[in-house]
C-alpha positions as CSV (number, residue, x, y, z in Angstrom):
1,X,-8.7,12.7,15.2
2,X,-9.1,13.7,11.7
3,X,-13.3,14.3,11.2
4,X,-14.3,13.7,8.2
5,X,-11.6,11.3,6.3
6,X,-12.4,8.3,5.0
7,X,-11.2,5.9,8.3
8,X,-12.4,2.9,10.1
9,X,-11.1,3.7,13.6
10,X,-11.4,0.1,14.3
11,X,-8.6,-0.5,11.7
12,X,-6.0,2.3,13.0
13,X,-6.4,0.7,16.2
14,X,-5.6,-2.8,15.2
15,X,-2.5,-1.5,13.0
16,X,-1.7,0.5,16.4
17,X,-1.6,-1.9,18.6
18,X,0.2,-4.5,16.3
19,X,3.4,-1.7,16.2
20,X,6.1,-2.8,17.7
21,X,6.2,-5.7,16.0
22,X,6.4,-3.9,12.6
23,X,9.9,-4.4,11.8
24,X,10.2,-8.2,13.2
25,X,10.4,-10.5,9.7
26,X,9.4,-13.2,12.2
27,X,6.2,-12.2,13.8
28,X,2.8,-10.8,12.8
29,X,3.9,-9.2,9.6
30,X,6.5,-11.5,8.4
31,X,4.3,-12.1,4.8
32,X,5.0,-7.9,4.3
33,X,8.5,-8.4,4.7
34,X,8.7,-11.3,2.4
35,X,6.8,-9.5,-0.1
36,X,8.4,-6.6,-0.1
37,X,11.3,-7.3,-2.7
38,X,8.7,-8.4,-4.8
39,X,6.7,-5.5,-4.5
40,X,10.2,-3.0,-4.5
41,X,11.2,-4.5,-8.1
42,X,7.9,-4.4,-9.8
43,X,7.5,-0.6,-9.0
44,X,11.2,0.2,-9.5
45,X,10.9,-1.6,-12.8
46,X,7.5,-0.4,-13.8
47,X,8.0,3.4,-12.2
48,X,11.9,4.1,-11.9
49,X,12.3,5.0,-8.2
50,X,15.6,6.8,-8.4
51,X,15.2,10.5,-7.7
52,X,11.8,11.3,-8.2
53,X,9.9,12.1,-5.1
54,X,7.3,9.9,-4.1
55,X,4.2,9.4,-1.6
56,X,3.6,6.5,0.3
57,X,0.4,6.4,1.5
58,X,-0.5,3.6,4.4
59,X,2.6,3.7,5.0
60,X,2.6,1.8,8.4
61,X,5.9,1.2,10.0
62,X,7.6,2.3,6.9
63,X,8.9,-1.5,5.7
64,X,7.9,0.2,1.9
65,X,8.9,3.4,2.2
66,X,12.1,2.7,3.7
67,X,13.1,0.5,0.8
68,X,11.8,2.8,-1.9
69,X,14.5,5.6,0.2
70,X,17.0,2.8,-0.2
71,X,16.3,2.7,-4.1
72,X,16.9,6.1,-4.2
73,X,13.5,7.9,-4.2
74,X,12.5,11.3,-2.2
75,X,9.8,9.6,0.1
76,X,6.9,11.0,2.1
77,X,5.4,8.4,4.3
78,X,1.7,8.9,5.7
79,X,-0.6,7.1,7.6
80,X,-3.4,8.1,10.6
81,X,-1.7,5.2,12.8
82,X,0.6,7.3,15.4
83,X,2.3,4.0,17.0
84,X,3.3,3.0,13.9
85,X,4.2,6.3,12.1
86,X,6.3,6.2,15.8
87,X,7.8,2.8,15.0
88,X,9.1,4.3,11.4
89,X,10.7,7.1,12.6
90,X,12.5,5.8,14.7
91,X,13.5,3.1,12.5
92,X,14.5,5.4,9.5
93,X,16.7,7.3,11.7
94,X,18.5,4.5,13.5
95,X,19.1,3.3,9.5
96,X,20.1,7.1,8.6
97,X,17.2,7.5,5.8
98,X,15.7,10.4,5.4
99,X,11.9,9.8,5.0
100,X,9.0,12.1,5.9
101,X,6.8,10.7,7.6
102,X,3.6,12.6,8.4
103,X,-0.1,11.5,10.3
104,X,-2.1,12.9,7.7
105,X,-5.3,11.7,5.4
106,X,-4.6,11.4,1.6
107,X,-7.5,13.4,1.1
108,X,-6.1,16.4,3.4
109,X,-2.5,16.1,2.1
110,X,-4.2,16.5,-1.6
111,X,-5.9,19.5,-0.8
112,X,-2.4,20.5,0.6
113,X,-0.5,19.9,-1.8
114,X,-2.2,18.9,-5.1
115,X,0.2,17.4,-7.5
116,X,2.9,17.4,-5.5
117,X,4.2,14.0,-6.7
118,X,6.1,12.1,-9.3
119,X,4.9,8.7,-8.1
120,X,2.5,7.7,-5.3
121,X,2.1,4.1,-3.9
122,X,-0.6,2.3,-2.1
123,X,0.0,-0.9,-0.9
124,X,-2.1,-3.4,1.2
125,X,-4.4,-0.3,2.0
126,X,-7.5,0.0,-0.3
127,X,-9.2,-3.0,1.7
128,X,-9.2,-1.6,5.3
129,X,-11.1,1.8,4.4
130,X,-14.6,2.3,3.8
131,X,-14.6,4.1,0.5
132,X,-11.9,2.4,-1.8
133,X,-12.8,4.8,-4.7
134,X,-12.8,8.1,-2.6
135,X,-9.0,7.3,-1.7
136,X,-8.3,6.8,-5.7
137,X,-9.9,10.5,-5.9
138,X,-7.5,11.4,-3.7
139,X,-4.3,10.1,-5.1
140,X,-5.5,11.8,-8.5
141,X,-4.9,14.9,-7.1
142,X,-1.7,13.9,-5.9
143,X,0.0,12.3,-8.3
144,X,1.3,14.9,-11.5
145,X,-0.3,14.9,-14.5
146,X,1.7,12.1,-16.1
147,X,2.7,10.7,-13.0
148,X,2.5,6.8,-12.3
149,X,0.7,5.0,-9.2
150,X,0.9,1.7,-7.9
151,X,-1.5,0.2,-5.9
152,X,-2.2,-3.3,-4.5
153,X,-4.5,-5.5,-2.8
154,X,-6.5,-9.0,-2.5
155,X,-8.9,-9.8,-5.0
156,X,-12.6,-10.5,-3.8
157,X,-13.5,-14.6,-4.9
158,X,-13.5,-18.1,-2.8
159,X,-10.2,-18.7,-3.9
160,X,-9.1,-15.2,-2.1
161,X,-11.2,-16.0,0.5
162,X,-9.9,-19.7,0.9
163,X,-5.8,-18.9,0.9
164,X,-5.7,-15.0,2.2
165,X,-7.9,-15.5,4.8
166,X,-9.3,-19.2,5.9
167,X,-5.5,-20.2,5.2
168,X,-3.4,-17.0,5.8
169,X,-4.4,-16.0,9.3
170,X,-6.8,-19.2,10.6
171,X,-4.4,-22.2,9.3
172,X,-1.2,-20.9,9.0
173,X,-1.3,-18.1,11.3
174,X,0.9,-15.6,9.4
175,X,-1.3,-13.0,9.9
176,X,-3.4,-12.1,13.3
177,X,-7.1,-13.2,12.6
178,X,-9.5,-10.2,11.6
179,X,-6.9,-8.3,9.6
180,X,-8.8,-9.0,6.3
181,X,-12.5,-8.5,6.0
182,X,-13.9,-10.8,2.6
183,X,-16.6,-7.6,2.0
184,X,-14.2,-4.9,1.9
185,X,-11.7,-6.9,-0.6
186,X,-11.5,-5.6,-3.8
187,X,-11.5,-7.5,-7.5
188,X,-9.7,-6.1,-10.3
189,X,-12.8,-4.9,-12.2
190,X,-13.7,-2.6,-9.4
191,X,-10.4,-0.8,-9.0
192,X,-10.0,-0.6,-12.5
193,X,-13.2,1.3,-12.9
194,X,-12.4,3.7,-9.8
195,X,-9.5,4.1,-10.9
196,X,-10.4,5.2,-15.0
197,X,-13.3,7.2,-13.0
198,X,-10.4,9.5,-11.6
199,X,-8.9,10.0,-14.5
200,X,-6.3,7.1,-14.8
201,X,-5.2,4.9,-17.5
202,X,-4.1,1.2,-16.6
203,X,-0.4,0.1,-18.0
204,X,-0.1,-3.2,-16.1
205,X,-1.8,-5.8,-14.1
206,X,-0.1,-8.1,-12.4
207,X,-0.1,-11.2,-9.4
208,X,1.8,-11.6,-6.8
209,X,1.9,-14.9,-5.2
210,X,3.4,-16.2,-2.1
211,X,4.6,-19.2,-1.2
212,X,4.4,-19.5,2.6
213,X,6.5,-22.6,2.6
214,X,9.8,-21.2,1.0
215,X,8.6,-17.9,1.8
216,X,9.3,-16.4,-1.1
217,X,7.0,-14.0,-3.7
218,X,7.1,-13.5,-7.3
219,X,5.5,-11.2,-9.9
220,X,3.0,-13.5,-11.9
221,X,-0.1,-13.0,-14.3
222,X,-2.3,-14.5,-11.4
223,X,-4.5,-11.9,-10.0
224,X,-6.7,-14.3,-8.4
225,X,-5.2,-13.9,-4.7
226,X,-2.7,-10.9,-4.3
227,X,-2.1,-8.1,-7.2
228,X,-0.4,-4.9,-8.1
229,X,-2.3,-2.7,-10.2
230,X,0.2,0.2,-12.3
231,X,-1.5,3.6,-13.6
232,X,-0.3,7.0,-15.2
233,X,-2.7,9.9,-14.4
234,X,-3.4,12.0,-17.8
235,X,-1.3,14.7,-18.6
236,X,-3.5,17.4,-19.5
237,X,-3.2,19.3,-22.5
């Protein structure tokens, strides 16, 4: 479908077939849609949403990009998941938001349109491709010089491994089992480096934890399960 791009078919099946349940805050991806205010005020707060146009990339069924819209932002959703790029159309138009959403790879969409973004986010992505790094590459062509990007995922220990994955989607059940692979998540160190290696500087760190019991998530300095990582790209001189 797209030769070449850094993709684990395996992955845009799975995220496929799970679709039509995108937008149900009770079924398989009820933990997105409690983390999502969470996630929504720290990069509002750390980024300023309002007016500036912004890429979402992994954008699913469009539960981020649709509240960035809402906040005020010019939104391009991608992903290389047609049911669920499906699922967020349909969904932004029955909510009257007007957000692009396009099947395309980061890494084409960079060579289409380098710097042709103000902010770009990357959210519960990083971890279900095969080349972390190669995506940061990608968003560095992106994002403007002087642009910010947000990114999160799971950090890579036992105590990751224990609540994320053991307790997430084998205990609890609030995700479907096999979302998460423990080799492919990614410590702070690592994204970090790959991220200073493409030419970004880091402004903020921080957790977010979730508490399945109230269902409710908060920004914290924990960044041993879930974080959000906040850079600026350099602005050349």
């Amino acid at each position: 479908m797209h030769p070449g791009t850094n993709v684990d078919p395996a992955e845009i099946s799975k995220f496929d077939a799970a679709a039509p349940h995108w937008w149900d805050p009770e079924g398989e991806f009820r933990p997105l849609h409690d983390l999502n205010p969470a996630r929504l005020d720290y990069i509002d707060a750390r980024a300023r949403l309002a007016g500036r146009r912004v890429l979402d990339i992994g954008c699913g069924g469009g539960l981020l990009a649709e509240g960035m819209a809402r906040r005020g932002a010019r939104v391009t959703g991608i992903d290389l998941a047609p049911g669920a790029l499906a699922v967020a159309r349909l969904h932004a138009l029955e909510a009257g938001l007007a957000v692009d959403y396009r099947e395309v790879a980061a890494e084409e969409l960079a060579a289409a349109e380098p710097a042709g973004y103000e902010l770009v986010t990357c959210l519960e992505m990083l971890e279900h491709v095969p080349d972390p790094a190669h995506v940061l590459g990608a968003i560095a062509r992106l994002v403007r010089p002087g642009g910010d990007v947000v990114c999160s995922t799971i950090n890579r220990n036992p105590k990751a491994f224990a609540l994320a994955i053991v307790g997430a989607e084998y205990l609890l059940r609030l995700l479907p089992m096999g979302t998460h692979r423990y080799a492919r998540l990614i410590r702070p160190s690592e994204l970090v480096r790959w991220a200073r290696a493409a030419g970004f500087e880091l402004l903020d760190l921080a957790g977010l934890e979730y508490n399945p019991a109230t269902r409710r998530a908060r920004i914290s300095a924990d960044t041993s399960v879930n974080y959000l990582a906040h850079f600026r790209r350099a602005t050349r001189t």
